[in-house]
C-alpha positions in Angstrom: 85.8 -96.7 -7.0 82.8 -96.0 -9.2 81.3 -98.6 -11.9 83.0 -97.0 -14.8 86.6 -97.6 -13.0 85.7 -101.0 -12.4 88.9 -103.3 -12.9 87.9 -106.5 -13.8 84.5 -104.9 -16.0 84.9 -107.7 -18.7 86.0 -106.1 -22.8 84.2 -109.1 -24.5 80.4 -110.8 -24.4 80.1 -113.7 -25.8 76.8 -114.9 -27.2 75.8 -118.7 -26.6 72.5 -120.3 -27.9 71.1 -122.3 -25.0 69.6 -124.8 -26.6 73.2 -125.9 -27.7 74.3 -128.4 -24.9 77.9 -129.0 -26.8 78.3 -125.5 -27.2 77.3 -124.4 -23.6 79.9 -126.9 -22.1 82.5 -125.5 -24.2 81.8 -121.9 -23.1 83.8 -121.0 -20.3 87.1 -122.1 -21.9 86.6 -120.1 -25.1 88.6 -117.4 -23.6 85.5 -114.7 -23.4 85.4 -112.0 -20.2 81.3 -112.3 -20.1 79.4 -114.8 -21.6 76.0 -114.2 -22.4 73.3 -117.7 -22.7 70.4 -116.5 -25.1 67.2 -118.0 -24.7 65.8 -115.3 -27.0 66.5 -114.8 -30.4 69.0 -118.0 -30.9 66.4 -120.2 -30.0 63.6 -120.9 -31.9 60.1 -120.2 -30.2 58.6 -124.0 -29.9 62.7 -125.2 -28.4 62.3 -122.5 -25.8 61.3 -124.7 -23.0 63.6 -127.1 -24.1 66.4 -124.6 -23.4 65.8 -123.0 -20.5 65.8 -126.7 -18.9 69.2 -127.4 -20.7 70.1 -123.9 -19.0 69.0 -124.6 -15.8 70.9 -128.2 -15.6 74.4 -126.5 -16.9 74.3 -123.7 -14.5 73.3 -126.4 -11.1 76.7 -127.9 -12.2 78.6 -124.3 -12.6 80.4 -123.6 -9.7 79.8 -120.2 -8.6 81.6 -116.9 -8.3 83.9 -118.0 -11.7 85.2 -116.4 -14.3 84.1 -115.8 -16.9 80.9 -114.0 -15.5 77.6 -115.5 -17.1 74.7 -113.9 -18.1 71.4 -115.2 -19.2 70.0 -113.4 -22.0 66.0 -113.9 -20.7 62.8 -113.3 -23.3 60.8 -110.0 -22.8 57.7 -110.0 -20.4 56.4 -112.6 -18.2 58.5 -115.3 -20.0 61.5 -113.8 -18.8 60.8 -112.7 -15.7 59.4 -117.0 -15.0 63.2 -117.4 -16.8 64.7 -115.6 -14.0 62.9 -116.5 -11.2 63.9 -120.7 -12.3 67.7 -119.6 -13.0 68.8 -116.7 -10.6 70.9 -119.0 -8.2 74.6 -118.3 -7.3 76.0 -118.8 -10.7 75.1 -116.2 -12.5 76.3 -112.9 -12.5 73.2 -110.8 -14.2 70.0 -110.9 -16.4 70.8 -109.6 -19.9 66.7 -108.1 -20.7 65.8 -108.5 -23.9 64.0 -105.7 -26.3 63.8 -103.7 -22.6 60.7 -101.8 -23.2 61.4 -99.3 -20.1 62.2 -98.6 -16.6 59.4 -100.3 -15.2 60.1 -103.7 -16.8 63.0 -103.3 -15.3 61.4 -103.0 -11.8 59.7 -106.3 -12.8 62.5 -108.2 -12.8 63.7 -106.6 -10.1 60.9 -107.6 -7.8 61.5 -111.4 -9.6 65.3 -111.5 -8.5 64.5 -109.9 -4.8 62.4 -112.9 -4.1 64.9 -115.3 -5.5 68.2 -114.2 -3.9 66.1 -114.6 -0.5 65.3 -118.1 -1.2 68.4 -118.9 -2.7 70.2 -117.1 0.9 71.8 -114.7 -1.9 73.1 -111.1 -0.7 70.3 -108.6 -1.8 70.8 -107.2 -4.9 73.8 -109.0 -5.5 72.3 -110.4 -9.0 72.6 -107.8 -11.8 70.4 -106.2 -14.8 71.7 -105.5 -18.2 68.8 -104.1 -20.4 69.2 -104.6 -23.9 68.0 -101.5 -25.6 66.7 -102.3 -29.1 63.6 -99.8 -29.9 63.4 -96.2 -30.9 61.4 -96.4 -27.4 64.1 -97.8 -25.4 66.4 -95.1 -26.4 64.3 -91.9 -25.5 63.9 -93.8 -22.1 67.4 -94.4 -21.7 67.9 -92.2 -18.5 65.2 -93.9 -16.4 66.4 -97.4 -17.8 70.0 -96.5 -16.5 68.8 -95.0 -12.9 66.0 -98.4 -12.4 67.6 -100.7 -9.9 70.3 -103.7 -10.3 71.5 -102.2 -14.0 75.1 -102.7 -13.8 75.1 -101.4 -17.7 73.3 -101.1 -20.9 73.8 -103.3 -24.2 73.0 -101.6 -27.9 71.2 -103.9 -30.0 71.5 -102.2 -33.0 70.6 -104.5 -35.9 66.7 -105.0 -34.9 67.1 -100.8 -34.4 68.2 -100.0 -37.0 65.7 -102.3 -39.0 62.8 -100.1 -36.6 64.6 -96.8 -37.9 65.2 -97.1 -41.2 69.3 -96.9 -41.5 71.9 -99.0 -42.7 73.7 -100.8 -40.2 77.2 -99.4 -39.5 80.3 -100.7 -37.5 82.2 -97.6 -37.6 81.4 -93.9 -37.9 82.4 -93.4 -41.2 80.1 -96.1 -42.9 76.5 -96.2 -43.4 74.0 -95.2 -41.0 77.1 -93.7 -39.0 76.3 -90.7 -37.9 73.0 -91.8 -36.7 74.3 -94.5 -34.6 76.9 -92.2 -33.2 74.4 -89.7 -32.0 72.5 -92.9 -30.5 75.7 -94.2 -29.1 76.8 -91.1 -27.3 73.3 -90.8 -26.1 73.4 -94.2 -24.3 76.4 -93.5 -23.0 76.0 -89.9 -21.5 73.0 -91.9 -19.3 75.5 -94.5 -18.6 77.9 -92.1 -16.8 75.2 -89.6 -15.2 73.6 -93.2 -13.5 77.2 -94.5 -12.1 77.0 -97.3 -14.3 79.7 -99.3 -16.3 80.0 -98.0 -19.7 77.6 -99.7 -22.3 78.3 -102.6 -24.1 78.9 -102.3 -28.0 76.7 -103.9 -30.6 77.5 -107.7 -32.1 79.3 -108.2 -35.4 77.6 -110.7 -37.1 80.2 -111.0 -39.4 82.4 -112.7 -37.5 84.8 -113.6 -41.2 86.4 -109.9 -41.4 88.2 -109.1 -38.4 89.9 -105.9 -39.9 86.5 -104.4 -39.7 85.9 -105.7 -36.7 89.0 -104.2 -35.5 88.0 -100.7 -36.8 84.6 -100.3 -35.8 85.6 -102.0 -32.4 88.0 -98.6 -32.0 85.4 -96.8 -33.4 83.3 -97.9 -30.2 86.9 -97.2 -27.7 87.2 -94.0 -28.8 83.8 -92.7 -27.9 84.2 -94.5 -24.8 83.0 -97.7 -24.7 84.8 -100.4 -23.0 83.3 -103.7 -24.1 81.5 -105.5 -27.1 79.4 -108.5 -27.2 80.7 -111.2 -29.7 78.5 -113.7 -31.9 81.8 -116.0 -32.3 85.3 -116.8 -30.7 87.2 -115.6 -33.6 85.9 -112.2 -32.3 87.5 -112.4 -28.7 91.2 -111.4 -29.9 90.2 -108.5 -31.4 88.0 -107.0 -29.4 90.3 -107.7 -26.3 93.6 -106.0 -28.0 91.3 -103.3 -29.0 90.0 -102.2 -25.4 93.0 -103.0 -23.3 95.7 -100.2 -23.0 98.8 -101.1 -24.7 102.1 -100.8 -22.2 103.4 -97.4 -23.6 100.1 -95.7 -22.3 99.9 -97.7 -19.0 103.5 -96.7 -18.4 102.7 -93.1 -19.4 99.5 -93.2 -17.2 101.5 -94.4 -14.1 104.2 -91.8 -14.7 101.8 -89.3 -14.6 99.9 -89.9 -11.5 103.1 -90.5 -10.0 104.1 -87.0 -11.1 100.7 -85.5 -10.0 101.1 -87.3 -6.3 104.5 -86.4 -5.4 103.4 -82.6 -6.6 100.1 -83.1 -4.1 102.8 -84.3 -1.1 104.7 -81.4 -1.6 101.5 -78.9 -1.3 100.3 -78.4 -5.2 97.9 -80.1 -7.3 99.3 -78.4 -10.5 102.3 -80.6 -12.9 102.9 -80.2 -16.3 103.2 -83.1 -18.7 106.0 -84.1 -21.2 104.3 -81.8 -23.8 104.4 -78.9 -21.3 100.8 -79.0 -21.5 99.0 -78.0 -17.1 97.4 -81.5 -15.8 94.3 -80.7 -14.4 91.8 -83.1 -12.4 90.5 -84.7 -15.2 93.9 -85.8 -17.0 94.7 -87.4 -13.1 91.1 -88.7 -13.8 91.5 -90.4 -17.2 95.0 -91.6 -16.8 93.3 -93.5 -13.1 90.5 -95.1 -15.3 92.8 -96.3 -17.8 95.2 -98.0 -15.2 92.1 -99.0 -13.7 91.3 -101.1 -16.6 94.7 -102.0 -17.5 94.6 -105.6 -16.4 92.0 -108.0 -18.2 89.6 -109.8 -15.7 91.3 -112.7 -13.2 92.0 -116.1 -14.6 89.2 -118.9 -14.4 88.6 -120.3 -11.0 88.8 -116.5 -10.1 86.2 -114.5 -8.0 83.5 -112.1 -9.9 83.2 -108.6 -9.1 
C-alpha cells in the first residue's frame, strides 16, 4: 500500500497552543484525527520556554502509540531542531516544521530525530516530518522538500503566503486570490504524489464562526485531491470530517466495482464496463481502491498509530 492509500491517514489537524495547560489536557478528547501542539506562532516569543516545558511534561504522561496522532508544531532553525531533540520520545507521531525554508532544513532535523530515536530505543525513522510550506521559496523547492527524508506529507500555510505574495486569501477557488492558490495547490500536490507521500494537508480557516464556508472551500480542497485540513477550533472537526470521508452510496459503488473488475480478472480479462456502459480501465480500479482505502476514519482512542 503506498502513503496516499494509507487507511487511517487522519482528515482533520487540530491546532493547540502549548502554552495552554487546560487546553492541551482537553486535546485528545476533542474528537480531532491529528492534533498538532504549536510552539510557534500561538505562543508568544518571551512564553516559549515556558511551553515547550509545559509540552514536554504532558507528553511524559501520554501514553504512546494513541489516537489521535500528535504532532509538535517546532520553531524554524536551531530552536526547533533543540525542540525536537527534548520532545521526540514515543508519543509523538511527527514534527510539524515551521516556515520550512528547504530540503536541507529538513536534513537537519532529520539528523536531530536519528540521534533521539537511538537514545530513546525508538525504531529508526519511525518519527515523522511534516514541513510547513509558507514562503514563495518553500514552494519552488517543493520537489526536494517532498523527496528529503522522514516527510510523511506537506502542510500549506497559506495566510503568511499569501501576505509574502500579495493576494487575497481564498478558501475556495472561486473567491479571491483563487486561481493563484489553486495553481499553488496543485503544485504541492503533484510533488506530493511523484515523492510517495500522503496527500498535503489543506490550509486553516481562521474563521472558525462560518462553517458553510468552511464546508465549501473544504470540498474545494477534496476535489483537487486533498484528503485532510488542519483546524484552528473544534467547531471545525465535523465539517471537515463529513467533507473528506466517502459517503455510503460511493463506498458501495466502489466495492461493487472492484468486485466486478476481480471476478472479470479470475475469469482471464481485465476489461468490465460500468453501470454507465463507460470501459474500466486501471485507473478507475485505482481510484475506486483509494477511496475504499480511506473509507473508514482512523481507529478509536486507545487505538494503535500507523
Amino acid at each position: 500500500m503506498t502513503a496516499n492509500q494509507h487507511p487511517s491517514a487522519p482528515r482533520s489537524y487540530l491546532y493547540v497552543p502549548g502554552d495552554r495547560p487546560e487546553m492541551l489536557a482537553k486535546a485528545p478528547a476533542r474528537g480531532a484525527d491529528a492534533l498538532i501542539v504549536d510552539l510557534e506562532d500561538a505562543v508568544p516569543a518571551d512564553g516559549k520556554d515556558r511551553a515547550l516545558a509545559l509540552v514536554h511534561g504532558w507528553l511524559a504522561e501520554t501514553a504512546p502509540d494513541r489516537t489521535p496522532e500528535i504532532w509538535i508544531r517546532v520553531n524554524p532553525g536551531e530552536r526547533g531542531r533543540a525542540e525536537s531533540a527534548l520532545l521526540a520520545g514515543p508519543a509523538v507521531t511527527g514534527f510539524c516544521l515551521a516556515k520550512c525554508s528547504g530540503a536541507e532544513a529538513v536534513a537537519a532535523q532529520d539528523a536531530v530525530l536519528t540521534a533521539a530515536e537511538t537514545r530513546h530505543g525508538l525504531a529508526p525513522g519511525g518519527i515523522a516530518l511534516a514541513p510547513l510550506l509558507e514562503t514563495a521559496a518553500a514552494v519552488l523547492d517543493v520537489r526536494p522538500i517532498a523527496q528529503a527524508p522522514r516527510v510523511r506529507h506537506l502542510h500549506l500555510g497559506e495566510a503568511d503566503l499569501c501576505a509574502e505574495l500579495g493576494i487575497a486569501p481564498a478558501d475556495a477557488p472561486d473567491g479571491p486570490g483563487g486561481a493563484a492558490l489553486t495553481a499553488i495547490r496543485t503544485s504541492v500536490l503533484l510533488a506530493s504524489a511523484a515523492a510517495g507521500l500522503l496527500p498535503p494537508v489543506g490550509p486553516v480557516s481562521t474563521d472558525y464562526t462560518d462553517l458553510d464556508a468552511l464546508a465549501r472551500g473544504t470540498r474545494a480542497l477534496r476535489d483537487l485531491g486533498y484528503r485532510a485540513r488542519a483546524c484552528v477550533h473544534p467547531r471545525q472537526l465535523a465539517v471537515v470530517h463529513a467533507a473528506f470521508t466517502p459517503g455510503p452510496e460511493e463506498v458501495a459503488a466502489a466495492r461493487a466495482l472492484l468486485e466486478r473488475f476481480d471476478g472479470a480478472v479470475r475469469n482471464g480479462s481485465g476489461v468490465i464496463t460500468d453501470p454507465d456502459g463507460r470501459m474500466v480501465d486501471e485507473a478507475v480500479v485505482r481510484a475506486a481502491r483509494r477511496l475504499l482505502a480511506t473509507s473508514h476514519p482512523p481507529p478509536a482512542p486507545g487505538g494503535h498509530r500507523p
